[in-house]
NUNU-515902 format. One record per residue: residue number from 1; residue in three letters; y, x, z of N, C-alpha, C in turn. Coordinates in steps of 0.02 Angstrom, whole numbers, plus 50000, padded with zeros to 5 digits. Layout:
NUNU-515902
num_residu_ny_nx_nz_cay_cax_caz_cy_cx_cz
NUM_ALA_Y_X_Z_Y_X_Z_Y_X_Z;
...
END
This chain:
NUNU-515902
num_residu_ny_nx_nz_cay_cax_caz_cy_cx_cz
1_UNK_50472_50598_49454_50448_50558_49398_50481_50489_49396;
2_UNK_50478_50441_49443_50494_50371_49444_50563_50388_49498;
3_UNK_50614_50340_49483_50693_50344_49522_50705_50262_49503;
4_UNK_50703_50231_49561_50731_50170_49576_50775_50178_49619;
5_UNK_50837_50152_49571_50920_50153_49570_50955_50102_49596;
6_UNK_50966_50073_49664_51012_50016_49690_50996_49975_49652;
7_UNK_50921_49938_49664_50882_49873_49617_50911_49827_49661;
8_UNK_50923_49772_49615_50961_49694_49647_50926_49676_49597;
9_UNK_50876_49612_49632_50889_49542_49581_50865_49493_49627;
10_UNK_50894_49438_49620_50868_49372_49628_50849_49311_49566;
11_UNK_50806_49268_49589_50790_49213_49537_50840_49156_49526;
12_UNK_50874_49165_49567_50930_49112_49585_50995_49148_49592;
13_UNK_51045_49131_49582_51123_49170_49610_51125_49175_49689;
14_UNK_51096_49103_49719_51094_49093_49793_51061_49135_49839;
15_UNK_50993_49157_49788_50934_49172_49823_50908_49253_49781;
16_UNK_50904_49299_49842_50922_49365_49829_50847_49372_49848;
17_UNK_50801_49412_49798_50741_49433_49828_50744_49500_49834;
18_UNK_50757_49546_49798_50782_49623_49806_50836_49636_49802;
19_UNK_50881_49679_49854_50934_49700_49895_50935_49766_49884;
20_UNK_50974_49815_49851_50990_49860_49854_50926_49919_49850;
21_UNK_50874_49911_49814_50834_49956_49832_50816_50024_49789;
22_UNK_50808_50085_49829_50806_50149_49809_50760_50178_49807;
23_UNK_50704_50222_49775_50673_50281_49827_50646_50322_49752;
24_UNK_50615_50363_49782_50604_50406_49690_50550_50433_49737;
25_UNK_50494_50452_49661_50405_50464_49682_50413_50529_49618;
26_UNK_50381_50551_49663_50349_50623_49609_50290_50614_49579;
27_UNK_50311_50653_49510_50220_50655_49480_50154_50684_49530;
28_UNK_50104_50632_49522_50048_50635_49576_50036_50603_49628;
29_UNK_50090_50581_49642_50100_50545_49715_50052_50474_49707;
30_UNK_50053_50468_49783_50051_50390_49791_50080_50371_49833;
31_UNK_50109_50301_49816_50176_50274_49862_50119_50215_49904;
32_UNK_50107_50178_49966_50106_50145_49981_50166_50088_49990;
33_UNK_50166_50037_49957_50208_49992_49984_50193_49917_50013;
34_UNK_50228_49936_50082_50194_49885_50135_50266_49833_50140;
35_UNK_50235_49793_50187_50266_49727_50188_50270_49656_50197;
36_UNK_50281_49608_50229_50245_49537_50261_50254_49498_50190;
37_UNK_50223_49439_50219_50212_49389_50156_50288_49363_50131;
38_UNK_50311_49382_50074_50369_49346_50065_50422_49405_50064;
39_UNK_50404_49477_50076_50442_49520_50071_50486_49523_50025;
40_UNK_50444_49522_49954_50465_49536_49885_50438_49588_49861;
41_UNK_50366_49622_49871_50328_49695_49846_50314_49671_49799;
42_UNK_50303_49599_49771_50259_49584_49669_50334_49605_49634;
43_UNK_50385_49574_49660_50422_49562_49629_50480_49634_49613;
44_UNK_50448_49685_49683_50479_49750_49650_50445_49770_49602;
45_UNK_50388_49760_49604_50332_49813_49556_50326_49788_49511;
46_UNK_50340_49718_49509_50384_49682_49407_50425_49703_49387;
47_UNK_50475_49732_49420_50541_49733_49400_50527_49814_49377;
48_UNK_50469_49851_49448_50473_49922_49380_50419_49927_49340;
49_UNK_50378_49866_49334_50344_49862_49258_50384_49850_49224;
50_UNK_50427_49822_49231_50470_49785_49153_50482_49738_49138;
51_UNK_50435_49700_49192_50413_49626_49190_50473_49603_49209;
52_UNK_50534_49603_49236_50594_49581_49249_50621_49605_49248;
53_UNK_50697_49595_49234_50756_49634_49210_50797_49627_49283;
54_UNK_50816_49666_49311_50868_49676_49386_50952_49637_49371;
55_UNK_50949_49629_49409_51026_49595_49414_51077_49665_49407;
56_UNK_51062_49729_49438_51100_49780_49432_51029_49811_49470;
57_UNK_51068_49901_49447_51039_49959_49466_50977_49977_49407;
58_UNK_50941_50024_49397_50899_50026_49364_50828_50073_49392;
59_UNK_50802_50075_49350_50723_50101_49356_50726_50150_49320;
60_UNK_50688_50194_49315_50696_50264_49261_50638_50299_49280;
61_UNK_50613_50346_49229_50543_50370_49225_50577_50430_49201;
62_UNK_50561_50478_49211_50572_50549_49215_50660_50533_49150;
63_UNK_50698_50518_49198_50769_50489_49158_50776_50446_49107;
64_UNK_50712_50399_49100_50722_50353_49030_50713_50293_49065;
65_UNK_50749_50239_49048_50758_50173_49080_50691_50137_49079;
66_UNK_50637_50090_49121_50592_50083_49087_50603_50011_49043;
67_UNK_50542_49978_49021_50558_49921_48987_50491_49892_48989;
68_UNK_50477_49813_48953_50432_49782_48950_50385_49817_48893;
69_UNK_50348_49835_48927_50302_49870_48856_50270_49930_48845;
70_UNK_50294_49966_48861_50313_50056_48892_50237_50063_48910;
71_UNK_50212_50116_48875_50138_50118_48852_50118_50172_48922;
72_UNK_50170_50201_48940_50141_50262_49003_50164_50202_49089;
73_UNK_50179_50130_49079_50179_50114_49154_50105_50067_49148;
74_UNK_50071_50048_49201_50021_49971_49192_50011_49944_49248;
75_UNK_50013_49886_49239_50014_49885_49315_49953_49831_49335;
76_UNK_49928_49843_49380_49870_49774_49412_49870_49732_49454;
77_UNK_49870_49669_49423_49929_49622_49448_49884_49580_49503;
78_UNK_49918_49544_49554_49858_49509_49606_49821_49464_49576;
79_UNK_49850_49413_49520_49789_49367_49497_49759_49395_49437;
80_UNK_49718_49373_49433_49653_49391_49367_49695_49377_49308;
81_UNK_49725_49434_49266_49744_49433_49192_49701_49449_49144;
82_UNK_49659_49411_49125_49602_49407_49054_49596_49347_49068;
83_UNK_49543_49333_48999_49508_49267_48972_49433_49255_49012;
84_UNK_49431_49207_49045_49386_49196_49069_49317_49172_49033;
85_UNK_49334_49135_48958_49292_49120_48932_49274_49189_48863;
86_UNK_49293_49227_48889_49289_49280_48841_49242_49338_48888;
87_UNK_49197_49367_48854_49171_49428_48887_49209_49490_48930;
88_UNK_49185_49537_48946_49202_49582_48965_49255_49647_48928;
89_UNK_49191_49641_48886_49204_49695_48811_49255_49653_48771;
90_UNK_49235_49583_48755_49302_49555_48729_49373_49561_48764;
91_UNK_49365_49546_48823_49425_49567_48818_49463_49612_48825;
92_UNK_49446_49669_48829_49459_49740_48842_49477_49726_48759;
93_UNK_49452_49737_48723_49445_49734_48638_49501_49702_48625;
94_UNK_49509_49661_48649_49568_49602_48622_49647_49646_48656;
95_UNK_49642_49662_48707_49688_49696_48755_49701_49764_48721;
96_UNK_49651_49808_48695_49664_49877_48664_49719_49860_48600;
97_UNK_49687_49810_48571_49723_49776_48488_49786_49762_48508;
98_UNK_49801_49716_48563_49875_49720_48591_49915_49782_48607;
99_UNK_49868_49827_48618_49910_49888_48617_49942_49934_48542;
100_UNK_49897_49912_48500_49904_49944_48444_49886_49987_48413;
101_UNK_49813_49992_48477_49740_50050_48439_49707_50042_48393;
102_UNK_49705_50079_48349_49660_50079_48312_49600_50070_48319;
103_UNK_49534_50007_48288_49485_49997_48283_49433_50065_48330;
104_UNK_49440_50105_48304_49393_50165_48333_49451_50183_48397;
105_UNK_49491_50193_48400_49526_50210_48490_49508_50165_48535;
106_UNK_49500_50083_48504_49483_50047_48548_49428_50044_48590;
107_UNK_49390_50053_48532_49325_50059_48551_49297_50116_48616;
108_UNK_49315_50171_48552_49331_50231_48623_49368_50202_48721;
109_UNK_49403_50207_48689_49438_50164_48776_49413_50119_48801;
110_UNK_49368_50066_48760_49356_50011_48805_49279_50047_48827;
111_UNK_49251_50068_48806_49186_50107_48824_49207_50142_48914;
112_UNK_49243_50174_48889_49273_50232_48956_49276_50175_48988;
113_UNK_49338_50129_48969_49352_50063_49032_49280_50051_49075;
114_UNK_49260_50033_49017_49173_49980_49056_49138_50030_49122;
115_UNK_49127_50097_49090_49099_50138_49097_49126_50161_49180;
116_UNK_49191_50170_49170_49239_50194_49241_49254_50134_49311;
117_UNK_49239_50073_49274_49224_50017_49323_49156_49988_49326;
118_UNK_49114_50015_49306_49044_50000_49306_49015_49940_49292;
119_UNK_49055_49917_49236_49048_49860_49195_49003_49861_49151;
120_UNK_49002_49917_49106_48941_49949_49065_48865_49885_49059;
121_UNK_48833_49890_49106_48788_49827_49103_48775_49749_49104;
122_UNK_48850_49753_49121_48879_49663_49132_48923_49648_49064;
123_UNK_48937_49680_49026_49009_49694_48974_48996_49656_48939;
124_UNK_48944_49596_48897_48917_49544_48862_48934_49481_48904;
125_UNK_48937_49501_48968_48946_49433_49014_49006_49399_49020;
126_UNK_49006_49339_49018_49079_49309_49017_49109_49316_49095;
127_UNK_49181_49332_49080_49228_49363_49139_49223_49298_49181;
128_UNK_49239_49248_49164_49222_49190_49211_49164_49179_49264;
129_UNK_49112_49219_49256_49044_49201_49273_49039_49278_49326;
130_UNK_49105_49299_49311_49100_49352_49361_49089_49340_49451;
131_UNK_49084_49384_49480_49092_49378_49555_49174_49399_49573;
132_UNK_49217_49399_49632_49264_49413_49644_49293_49481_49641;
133_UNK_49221_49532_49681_49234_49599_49639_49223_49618_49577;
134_UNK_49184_49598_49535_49178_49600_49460_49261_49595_49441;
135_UNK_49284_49515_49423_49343_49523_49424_49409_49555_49447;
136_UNK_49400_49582_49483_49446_49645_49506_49426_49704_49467;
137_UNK_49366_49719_49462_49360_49783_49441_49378_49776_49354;
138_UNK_49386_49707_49316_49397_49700_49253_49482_49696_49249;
139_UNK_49499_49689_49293_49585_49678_49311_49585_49734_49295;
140_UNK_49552_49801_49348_49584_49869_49344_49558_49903_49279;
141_UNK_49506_49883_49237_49482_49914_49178_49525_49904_49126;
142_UNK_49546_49850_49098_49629_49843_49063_49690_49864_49085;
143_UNK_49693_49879_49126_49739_49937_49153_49739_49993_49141;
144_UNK_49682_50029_49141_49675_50077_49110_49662_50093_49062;
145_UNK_49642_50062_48991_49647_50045_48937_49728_50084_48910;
146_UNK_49768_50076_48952_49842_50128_48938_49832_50200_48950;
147_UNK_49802_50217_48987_49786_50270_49028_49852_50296_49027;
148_UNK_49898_50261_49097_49959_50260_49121_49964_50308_49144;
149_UNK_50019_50358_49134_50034_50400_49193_50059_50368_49256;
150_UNK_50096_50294_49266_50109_50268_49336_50063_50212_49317;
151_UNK_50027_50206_49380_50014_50144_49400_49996_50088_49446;
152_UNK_50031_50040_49437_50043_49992_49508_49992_49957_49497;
153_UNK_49958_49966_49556_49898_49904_49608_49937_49855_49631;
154_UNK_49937_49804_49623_49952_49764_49680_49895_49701_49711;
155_UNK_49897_49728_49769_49822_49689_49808_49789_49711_49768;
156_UNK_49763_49754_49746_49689_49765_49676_49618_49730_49728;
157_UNK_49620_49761_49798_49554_49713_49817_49558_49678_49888;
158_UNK_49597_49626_49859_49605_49551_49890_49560_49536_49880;
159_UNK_49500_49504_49930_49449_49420_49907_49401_49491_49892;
160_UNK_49379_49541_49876_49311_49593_49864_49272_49591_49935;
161_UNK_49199_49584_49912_49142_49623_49943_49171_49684_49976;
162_UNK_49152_49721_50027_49154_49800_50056_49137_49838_49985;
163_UNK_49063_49840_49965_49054_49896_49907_49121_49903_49860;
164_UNK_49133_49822_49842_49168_49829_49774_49232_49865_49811;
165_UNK_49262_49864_49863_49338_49882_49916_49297_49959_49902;
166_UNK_49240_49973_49916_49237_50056_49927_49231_50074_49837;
167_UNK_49216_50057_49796_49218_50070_49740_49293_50089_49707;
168_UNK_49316_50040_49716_49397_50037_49680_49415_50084_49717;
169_UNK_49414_50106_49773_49470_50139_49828_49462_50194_49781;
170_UNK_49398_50223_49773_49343_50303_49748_49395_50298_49713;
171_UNK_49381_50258_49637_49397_50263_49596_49490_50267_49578;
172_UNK_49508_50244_49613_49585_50266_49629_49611_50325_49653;
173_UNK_49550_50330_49709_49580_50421_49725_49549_50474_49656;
174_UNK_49515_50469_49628_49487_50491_49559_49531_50499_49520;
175_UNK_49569_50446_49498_49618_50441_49465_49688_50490_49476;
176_UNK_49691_50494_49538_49772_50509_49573_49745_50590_49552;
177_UNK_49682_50605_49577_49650_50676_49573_49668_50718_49511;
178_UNK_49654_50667_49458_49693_50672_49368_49744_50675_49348;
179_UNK_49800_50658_49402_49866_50667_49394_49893_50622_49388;
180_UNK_49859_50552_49392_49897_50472_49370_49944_50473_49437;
181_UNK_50005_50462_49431_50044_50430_49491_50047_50353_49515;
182_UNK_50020_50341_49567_50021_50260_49589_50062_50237_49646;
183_UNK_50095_50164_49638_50101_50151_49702_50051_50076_49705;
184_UNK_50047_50078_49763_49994_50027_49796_50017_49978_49854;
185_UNK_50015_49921_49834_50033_49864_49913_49965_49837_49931;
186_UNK_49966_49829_49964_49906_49803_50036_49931_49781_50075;
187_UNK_49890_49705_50111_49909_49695_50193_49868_49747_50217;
188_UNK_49813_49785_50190_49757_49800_50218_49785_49884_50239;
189_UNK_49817_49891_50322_49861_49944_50324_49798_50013_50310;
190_UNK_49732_50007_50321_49695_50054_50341_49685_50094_50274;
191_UNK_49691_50027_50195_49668_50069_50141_49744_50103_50144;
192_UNK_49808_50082_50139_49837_50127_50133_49861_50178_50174;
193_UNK_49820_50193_50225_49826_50258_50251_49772_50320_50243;
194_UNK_49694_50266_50219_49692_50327_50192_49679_50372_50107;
195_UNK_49759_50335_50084_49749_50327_49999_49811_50356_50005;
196_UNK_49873_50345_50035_49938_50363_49997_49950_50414_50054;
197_UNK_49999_50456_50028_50050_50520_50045_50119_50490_50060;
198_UNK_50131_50460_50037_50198_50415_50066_50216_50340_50060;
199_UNK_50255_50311_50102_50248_50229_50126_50332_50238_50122;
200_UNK_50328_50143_50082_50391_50119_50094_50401_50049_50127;
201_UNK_50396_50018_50180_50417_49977_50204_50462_49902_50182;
202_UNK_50450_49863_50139_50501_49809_50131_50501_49738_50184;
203_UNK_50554_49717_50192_50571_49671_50221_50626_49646_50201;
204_UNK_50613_49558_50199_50673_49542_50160_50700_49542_50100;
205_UNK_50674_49577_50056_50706_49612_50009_50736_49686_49991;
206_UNK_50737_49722_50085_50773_49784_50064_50697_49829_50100;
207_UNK_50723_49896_50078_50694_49945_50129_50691_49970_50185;
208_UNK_50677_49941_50237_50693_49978_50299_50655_50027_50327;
209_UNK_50590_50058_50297_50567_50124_50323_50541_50163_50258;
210_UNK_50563_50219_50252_50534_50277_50197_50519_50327_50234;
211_UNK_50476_50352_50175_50458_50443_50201_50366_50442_50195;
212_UNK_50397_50512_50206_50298_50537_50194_50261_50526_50247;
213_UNK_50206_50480_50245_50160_50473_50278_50134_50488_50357;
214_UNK_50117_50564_50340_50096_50609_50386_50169_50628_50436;
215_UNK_50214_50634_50389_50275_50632_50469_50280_50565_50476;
216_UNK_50268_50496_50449_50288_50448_50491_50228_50420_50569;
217_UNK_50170_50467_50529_50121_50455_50613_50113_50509_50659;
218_UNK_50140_50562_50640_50162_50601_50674_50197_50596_50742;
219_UNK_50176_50565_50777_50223_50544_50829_50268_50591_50875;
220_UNK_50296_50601_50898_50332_50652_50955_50297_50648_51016;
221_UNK_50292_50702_51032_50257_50720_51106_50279_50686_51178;
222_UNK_50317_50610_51140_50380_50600_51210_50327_50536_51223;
223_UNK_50262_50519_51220_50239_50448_51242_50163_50484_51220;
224_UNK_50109_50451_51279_50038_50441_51282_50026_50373_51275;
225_UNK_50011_50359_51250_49974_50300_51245_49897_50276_51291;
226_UNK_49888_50256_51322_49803_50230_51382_49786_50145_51380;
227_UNK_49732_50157_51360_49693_50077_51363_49671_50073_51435;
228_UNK_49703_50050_51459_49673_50039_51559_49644_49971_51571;
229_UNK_49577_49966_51617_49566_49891_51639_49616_49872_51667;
230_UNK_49634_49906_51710_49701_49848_51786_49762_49879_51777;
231_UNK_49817_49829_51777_49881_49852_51768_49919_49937_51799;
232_UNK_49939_49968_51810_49963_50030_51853_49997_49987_51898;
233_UNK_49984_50038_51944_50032_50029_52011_50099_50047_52028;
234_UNK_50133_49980_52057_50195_50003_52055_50235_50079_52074;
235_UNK_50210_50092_52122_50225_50151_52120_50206_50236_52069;
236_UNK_50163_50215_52034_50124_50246_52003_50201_50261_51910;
237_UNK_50196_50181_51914_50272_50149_51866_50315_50202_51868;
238_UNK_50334_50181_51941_50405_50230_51958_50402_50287_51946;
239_UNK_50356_50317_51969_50364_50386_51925_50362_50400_51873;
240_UNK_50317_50351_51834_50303_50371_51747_50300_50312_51734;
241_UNK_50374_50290_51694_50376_50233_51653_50337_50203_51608;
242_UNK_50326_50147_51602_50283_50128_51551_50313_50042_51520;
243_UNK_50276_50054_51456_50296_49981_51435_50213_49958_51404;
244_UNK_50197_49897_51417_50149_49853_51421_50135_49832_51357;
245_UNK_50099_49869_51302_50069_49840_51248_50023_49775_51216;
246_UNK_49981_49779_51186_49925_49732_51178_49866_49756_51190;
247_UNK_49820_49686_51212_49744_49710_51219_49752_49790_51295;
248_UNK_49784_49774_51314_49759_49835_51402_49800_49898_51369;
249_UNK_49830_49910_51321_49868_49965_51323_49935_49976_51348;
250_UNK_49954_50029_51377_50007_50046_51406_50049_50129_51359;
251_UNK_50102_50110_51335_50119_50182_51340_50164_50204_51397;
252_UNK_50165_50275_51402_50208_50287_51457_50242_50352_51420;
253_UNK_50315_50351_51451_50361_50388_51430_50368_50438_51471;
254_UNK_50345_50482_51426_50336_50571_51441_50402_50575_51470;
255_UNK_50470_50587_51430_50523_50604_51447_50568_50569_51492;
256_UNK_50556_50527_51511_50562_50497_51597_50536_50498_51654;
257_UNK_50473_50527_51641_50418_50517_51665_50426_50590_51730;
258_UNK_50399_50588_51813_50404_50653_51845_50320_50702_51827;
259_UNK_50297_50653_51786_50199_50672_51803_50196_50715_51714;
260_UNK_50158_50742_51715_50133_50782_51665_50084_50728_51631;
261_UNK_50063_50757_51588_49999_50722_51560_49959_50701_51607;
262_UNK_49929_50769_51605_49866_50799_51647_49877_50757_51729;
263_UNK_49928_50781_51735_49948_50737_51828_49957_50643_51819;
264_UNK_49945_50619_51737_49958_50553_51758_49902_50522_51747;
265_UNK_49849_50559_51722_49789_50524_51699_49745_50548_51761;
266_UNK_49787_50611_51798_49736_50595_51858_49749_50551_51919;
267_UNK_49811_50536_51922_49832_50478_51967_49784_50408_51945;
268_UNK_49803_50408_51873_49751_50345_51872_49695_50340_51892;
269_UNK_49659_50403_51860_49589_50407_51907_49574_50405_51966;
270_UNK_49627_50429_52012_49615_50415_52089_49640_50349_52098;
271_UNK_49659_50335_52078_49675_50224_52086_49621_50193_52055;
272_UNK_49578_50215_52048_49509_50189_52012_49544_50141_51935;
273_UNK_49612_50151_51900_49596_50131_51847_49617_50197_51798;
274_UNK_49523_50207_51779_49537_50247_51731_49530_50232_51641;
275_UNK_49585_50273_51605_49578_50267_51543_49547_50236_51502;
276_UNK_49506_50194_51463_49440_50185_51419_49465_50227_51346;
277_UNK_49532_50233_51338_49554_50264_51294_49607_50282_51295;
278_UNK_49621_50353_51226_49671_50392_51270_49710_50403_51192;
279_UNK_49784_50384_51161_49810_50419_51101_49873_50461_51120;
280_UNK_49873_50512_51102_49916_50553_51114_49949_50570_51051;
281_UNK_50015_50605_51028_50039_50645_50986_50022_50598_50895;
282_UNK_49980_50542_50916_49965_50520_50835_49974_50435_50838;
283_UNK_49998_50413_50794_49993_50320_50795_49980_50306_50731;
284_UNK_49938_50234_50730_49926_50203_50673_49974_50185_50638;
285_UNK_49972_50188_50544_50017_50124_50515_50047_50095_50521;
286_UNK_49982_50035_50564_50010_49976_50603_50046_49965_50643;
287_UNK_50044_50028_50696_50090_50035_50738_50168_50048_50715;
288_UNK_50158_50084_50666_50249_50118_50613_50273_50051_50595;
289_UNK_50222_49997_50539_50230_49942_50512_50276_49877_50583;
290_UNK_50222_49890_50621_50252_49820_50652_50317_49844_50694;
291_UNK_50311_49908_50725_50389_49923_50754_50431_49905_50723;
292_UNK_50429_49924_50651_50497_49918_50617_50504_49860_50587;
293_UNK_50466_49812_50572_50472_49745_50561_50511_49695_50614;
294_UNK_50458_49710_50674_50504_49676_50710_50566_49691_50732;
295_UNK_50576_49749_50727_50629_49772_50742_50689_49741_50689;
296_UNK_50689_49763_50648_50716_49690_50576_50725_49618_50598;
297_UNK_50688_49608_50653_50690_49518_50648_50735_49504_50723;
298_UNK_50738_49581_50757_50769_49546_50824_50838_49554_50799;
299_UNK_50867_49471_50841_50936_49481_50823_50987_49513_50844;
300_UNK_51036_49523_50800_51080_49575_50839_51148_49564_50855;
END
């Protein structure tokens, strides 16, 4: 469905915020796209709203270039886009008319809107007088007002209550369920693992990790991971390598290693330091995220 084509742009000639970037999403999908502060993730997901024009390379939706305007992309942007001194229903109303609905479509849609963000009883209330999740959930209700086949979150719940974070999430996987294709940025690695099917990594400006999800935590059978109170013993080392994590974890390397699983977690136990926890064969996000970040920053 979506093919981003060797995207370049910077705001400046000097100053390059996107570098060469590629990856293509299928209808249905959801892309997570992760990334530190300053990466450049608003400024990809402008560039494939429309919202900015690339220095070179292009964007394309099932082979058509996209543009500012383009009634099947929408995107939800991190700060609050409506009128604060305007209602709920106003501005959904005002936002449908910008689209170019007709009086009765509007109406129709902004109903569904209210209705699908659970605005419905607040929708007289001025958007200003909202709470922080209110306003998020009115961000994402004009968004859908397109009823986009793609559409970009970005941060949708920054600054939310838990309910309103478990609300939006529902209501996004609801959506994807319907066939809408999304991609989504978060610092928050946990919603996007368990919302998207595939992650793209930026740093810098470029991409340095792609791919689907489930093979990127997939780990290889070549490292256990153990949360231990007391360091291992040197000799314990020598046989089964290890490197010294955070917070008491150790992994140790299977494929250097002379001890089996089974034979190294019982050595520990007879050295009285045993396990408090044990990951095998699976790693977090966080764990994919920060390897390869830092890995980006050491010099070479």
């Amino acid at each position: 469905m979506l093919s981003v084509e060797a995207l370049t742009f910077g705001y400046r000639k000097q100053q390059t915020q996107i570098v060469d970037v590629s990856f293509s999403l299928a209808s249905g999908d959801i892309l997570g796209l992760l990334g530190p502060n300053g990466a450049g993730k608003t400024t990809l997901v402008s560039l494939i709203a429309g919202l900015l024009k690339p220095q070179s390379g292009r964007v394309l939706i099932d082979g058509s270039p996209t543009h500012l305007g383009r009634r099947d992309i929408a995107l939800v942007p991190q700060e609050y886009a409506f009128y604060p001194r305007l209602t709920a229903r106003e501005n959904l109303l005002y936002f449908a008319g910008a689209l170019g609905l007709s009086r009765a479509e509007a109406r129709t849609r902004t109903d569904s809107a209210l209705q699908s963000c659970e605005l419905t009883d607040r929708q007289h209330q001025r958007a200003g007088h909202y709470s922080g999740g209110l306003k998020r959930r009115l961000n994402f209700a004009i968004a859908l007002l397109q009823q986009p086949r793609l559409l970009i979150l970005d941060e949708p719940t920054a600054g939310v209550d838990p309910q309103s974070r478990a609300f939006l999430l529902d209501t996004i996987r609801q959506l994807n369920q319907q066939g809408t294709t999304l991609i989504y940025t978060s610092h928050l690695l946990s919603e996007v693992e368990s919302l998207c099917r595939s992650v793209a990594v930026l740093n810098a400006g470029r991409i340095i990790l792609q791919g689907d999800l489930e093979t990127l935590l997939a780990e290889q059978h070549s490292q256990v991971h153990v949360k231990l109170p007391q360091t291992p013993a040197p000799e314990l080392l020598a046989k089964s390598p290890a490197q010294s994590k955070e917070q008491g974890w150790w992994a140790f390397d299977l494929e250097a290693s002379e001890l089996s699983v089974s034979e190294l977690l019982g050595k520990l136990e007879q050295a009285g330091n045993s396990p408090t926890q044990i990951r095998y064969g699976q790693q977090r996000l966080e764990e994919v995220f920060l390897t390869a970040t830092h890995r980006e920053e050491r010099p070479s």
